[in-house]
C-alpha positions in Angstrom: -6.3 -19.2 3.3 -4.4 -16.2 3.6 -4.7 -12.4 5.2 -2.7 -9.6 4.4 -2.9 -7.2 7.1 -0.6 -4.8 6.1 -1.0 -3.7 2.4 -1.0 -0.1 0.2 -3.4 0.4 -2.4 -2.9 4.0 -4.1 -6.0 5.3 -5.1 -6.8 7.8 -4.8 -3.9 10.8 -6.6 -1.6 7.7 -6.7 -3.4 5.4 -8.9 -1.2 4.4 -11.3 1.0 2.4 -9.2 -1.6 0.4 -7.6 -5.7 0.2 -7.7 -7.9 -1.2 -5.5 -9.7 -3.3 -7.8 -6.0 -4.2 -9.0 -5.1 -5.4 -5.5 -8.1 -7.2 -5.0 -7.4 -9.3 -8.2 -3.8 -10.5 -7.7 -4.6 -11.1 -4.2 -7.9 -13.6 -5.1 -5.4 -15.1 -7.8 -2.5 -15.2 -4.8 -4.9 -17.1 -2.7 -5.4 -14.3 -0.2 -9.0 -14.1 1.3 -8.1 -10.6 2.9 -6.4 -7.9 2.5 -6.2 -4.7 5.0 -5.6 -1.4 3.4 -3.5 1.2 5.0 -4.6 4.7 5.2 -1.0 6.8 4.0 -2.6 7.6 0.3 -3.0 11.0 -1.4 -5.1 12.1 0.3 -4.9 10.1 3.4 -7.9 8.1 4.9 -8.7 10.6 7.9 -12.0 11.9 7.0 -15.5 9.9 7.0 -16.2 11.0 3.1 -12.7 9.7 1.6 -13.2 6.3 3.9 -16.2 5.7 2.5 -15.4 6.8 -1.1 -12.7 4.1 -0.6 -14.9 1.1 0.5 -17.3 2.0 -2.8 -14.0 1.7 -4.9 -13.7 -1.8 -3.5 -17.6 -2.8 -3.7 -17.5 -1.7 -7.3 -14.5 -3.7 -7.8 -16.9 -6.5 -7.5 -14.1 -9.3 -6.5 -16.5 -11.3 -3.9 -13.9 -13.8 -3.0 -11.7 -11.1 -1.4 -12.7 -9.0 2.0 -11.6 -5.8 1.6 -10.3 -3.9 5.0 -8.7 -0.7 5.6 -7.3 1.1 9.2 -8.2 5.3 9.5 -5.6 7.4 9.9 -5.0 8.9 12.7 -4.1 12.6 13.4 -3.5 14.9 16.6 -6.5 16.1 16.3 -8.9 15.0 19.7 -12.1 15.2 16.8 -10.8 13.4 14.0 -9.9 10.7 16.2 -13.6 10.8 17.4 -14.8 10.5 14.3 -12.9 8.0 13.1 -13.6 5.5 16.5 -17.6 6.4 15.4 -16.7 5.5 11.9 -14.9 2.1 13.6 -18.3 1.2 15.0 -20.5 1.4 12.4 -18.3 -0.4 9.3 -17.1 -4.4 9.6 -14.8 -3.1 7.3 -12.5 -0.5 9.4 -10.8 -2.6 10.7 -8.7 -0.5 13.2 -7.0 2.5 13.5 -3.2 3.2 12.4 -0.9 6.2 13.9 2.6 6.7 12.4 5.0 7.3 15.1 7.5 8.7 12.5 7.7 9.5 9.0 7.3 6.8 6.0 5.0 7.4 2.9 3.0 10.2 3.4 2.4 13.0 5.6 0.6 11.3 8.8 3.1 11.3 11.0 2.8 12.1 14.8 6.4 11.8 16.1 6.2 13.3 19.4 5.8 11.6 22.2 3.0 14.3 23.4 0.7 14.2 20.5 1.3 10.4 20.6 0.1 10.5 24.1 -2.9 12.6 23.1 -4.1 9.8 20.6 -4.3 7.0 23.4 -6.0 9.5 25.6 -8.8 10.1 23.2 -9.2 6.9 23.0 -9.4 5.9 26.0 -11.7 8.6 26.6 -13.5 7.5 23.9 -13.9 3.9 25.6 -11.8 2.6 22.4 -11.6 -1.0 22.3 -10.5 -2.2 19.0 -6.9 -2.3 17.1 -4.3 1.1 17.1 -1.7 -0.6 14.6 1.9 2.0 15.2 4.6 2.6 12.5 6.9 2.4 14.9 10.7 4.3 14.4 11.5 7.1 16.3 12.4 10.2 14.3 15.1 11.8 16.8 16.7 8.3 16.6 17.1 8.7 12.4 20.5 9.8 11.2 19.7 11.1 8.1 22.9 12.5 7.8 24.5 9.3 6.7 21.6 8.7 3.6 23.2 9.5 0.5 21.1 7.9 -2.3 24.0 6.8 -4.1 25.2 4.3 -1.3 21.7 2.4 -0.8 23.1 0.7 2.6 23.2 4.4 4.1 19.0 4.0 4.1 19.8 1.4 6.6 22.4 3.2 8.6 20.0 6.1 8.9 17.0 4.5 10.1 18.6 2.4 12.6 17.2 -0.5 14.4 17.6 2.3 18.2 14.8 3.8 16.1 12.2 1.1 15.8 13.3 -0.4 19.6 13.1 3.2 21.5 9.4 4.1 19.5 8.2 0.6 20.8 9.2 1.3 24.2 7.1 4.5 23.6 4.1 2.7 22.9 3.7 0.7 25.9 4.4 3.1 28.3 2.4 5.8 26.5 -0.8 3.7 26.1 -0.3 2.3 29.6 0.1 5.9 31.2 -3.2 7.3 29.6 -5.1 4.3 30.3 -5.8 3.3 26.6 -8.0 -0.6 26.7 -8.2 -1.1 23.4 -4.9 -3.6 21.6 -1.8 -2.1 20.2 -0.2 -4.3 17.5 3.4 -2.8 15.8 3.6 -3.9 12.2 6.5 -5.1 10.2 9.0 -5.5 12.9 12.6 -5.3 12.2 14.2 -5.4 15.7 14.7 -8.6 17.6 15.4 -7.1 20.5 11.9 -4.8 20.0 10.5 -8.1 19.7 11.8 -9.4 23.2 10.4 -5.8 24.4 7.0 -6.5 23.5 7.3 -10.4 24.7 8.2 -8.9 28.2 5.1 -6.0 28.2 3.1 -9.3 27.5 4.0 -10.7 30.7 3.4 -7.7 32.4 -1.0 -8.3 30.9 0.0 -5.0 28.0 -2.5 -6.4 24.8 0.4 -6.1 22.4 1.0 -8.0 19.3 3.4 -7.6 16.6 3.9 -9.5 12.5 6.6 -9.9 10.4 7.5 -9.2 6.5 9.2 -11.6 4.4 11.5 -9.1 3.5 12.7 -8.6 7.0 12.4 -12.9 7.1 14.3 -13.5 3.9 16.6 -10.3 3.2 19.3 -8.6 5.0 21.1 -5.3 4.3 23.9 -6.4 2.3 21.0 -7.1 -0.4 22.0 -3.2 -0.8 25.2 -3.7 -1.9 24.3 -5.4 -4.3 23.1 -3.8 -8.6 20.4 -2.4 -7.9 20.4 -2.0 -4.2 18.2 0.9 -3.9 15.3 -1.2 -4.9 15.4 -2.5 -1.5 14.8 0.2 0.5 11.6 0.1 2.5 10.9 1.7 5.9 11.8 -0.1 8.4 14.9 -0.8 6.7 16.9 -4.4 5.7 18.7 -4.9 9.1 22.0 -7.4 10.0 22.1 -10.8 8.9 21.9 -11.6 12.6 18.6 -9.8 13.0 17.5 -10.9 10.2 18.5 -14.9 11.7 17.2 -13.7 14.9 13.4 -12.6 13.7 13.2 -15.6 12.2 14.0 -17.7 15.4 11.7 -15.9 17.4 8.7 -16.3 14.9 9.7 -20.5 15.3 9.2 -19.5 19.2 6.5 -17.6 18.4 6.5 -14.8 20.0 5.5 -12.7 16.3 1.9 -13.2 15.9 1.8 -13.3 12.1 3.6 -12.5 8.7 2.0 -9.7 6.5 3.6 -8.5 3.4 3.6 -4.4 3.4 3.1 -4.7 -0.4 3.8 -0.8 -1.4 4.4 -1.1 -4.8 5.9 2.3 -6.7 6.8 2.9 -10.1 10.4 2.2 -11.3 11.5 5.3 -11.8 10.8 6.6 -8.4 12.5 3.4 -6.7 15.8 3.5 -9.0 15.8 7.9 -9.1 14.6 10.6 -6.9 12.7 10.6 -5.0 13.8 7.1 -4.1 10.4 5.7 -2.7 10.5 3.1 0.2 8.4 -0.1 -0.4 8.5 -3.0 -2.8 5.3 -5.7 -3.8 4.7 -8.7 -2.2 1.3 -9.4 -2.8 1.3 -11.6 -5.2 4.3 -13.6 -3.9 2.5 -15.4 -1.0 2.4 -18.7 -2.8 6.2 -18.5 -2.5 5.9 -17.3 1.3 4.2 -20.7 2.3 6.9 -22.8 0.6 9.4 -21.1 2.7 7.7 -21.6 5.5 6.9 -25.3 5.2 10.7 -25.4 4.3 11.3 -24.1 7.4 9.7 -26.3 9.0 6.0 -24.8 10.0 3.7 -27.4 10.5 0.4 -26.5 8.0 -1.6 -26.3 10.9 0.8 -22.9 11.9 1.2 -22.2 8.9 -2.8 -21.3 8.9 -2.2 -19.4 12.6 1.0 -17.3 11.3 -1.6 -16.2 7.9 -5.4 -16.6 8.8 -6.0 -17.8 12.1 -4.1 -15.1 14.7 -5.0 -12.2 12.4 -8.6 -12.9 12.2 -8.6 -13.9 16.0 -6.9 -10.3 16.6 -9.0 -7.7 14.7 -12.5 -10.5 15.4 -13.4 -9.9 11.6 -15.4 -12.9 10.2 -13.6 -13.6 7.5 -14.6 -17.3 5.3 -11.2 -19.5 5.3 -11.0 -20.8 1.9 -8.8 -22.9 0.3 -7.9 -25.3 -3.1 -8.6 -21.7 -5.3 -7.4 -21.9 -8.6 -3.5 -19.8 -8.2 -2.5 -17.7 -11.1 1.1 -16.1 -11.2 0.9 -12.7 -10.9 4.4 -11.2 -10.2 4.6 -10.2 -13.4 2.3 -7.4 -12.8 5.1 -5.4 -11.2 7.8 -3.8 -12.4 10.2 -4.9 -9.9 10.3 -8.7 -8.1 12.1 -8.5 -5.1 11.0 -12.3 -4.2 12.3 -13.7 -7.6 14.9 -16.1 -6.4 12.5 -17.5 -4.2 10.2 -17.8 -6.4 12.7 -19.5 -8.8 12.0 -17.3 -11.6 15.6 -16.7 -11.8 19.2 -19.1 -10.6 
């Protein structure tokens, strides 16, 4: 009954912290009917061959129960774009497109606000209609001055909430100004008050949408203070126990469309020593998501609309809704559990 719209696989040159097969089976044993792929890998999803040589890899996975989706990169380039909106047309399963408005994992970002522009152009000039999803944190808003990777907090001193609010502004007005028609949605969304930025554009007819991790629901910064801190960090970064309080109101209101998990899962070493990878797993945790929410008070009925229904709706992919699965714990499969306590694997 679930889909996960935001998750990493690493095939291809990155395999050994994640498969696609593997994600595939902790997320039919999770109860996820989905899962949406994104395109930052080694190398990234640009080109028509390595999309397609990542579809086999999930055919020949051969886990039915599980629709397997993935978003192209894009890059400045006006061609690869086109081919890449072709590409769109012809496969169910590319689901949209996804731009990095600054850096994260990977080497796809676009942080200026020109060759940002020159996406939506080509695709509006390419009649695009379906999904750009946007990374959105504005590089010449980082401080990355203040990171030292001995003080975990600094990660979220140096990627500051201004970062995620200003690129979001950037969006609208960017798509708006070169006439894109296609749906913008921002991912993982940190930022309450980018939250009541995107509520306002809404009112003003601007197709925007935006989700929410758990992380972001459940965490806030000082979770790196604490042993171990810099297993936490994740781009967009923990934010303020009020932000964190305040996402979570507005999701009640809702005015987030959905929760997705960013499941990015590294090794150990590379999350605990250089080079001190952003992202941690949450794929297989989504049993323990639902509890919170009905704990929170969500009503099963938007529960479905927070994990199925508004995701499905958004992207129009016909995707079966199934439900009473057989759950198998798989946390275990990772190295590190972020969602422990909630789980109540540990006091």
């Amino acid at each position: 009954m679930i889909i996960d719209a935001h998750v990493h696989c690493r095939d291809f040159a990155q395999r050994k912290k994640e498969t696609v097969r593997h994600a595939l089976e902790v997320a039919r044993d999770s109860g996820v009917s989905a899962i949406f792929d994104m395109p930052n890998t080694d190398p990234a999803l640009t080109t028509k061959e390595l999309i397609l040589a990542r579809l086999a890899l999930a055919k020949e996975a051969g886990v039915s129960d599980v629709f397997y989706g993935l978003y192209a990169g894009v890059t400045p380039h006006p061609e690869q774009i086109k081919g890449v909106v072709a590409l769109s047309r012809l496969s169910p399963q590319v689901v949209g497109l996804k731009m990095y408005a600054g850096q994260s994992v990977g080497d796809l970002a676009i942080p200026t606000c020109e060759e940002q522009g020159l996406v939506y152009a080509t695709l509006a000039s390419e009649g695009y209609e379906g999904v750009i999803v946007v990374h959105a944190e504005k590089e010449d808003h980082f401080l990355p001055e203040l990171w030292d990777a001995h003080k975990p907090f600094s990660h979220c001193l140096a990627r500051p909430e201004a970062a995620e609010i200003a690129s979001v502004q950037d969006q609208i007005q960017l798509s708006q100004l070169m006439g894109y028609k296609g749906k913008l949605h921002i991912p993982h969304i940190s930022s309450p008050k980018a939250v009541e930025i995107i509520t306002e554009a809404r009112k003003h007819k601007v197709d925007i949408s935006c989700s929410v991790c758990p992380h972001h629901l459940l965490f806030d910064w000082t979770q790196m203070d604490g042993e171990n801190g810099i297993l936490w960090k994740m781009n967009p970064p923990l934010r303020a126990a009020e932000s964190r309080a305040g996402l979570v109101g507005l999701l009640k209101r809702g005015e987030i469309d959905w929760i997705e998990t960013d499941h990015a899962p590294h090794l150990y070493e590379e999350k605990v020593g250089s080079p001190w990878m952003s992202g941690i797993p949450g794929l297989a945790s989504w049993p323990f998501f639902l509890e919170y929410l009905r704990r929170e008070g969500f009503s099963d009925a938007r529960i479905r609309e927070l994990v199925f229904d508004n995701v499905a709706n958004r992207f129009g992919v016909d995707i079966a809704y199934r439900m009473g699965r057989p759950l198998v714990d798989r946390t275990g499969d990772y190295a590190f559990q972020p969602y422990a306590r909630l789980a109540g694997l540990v006091r």
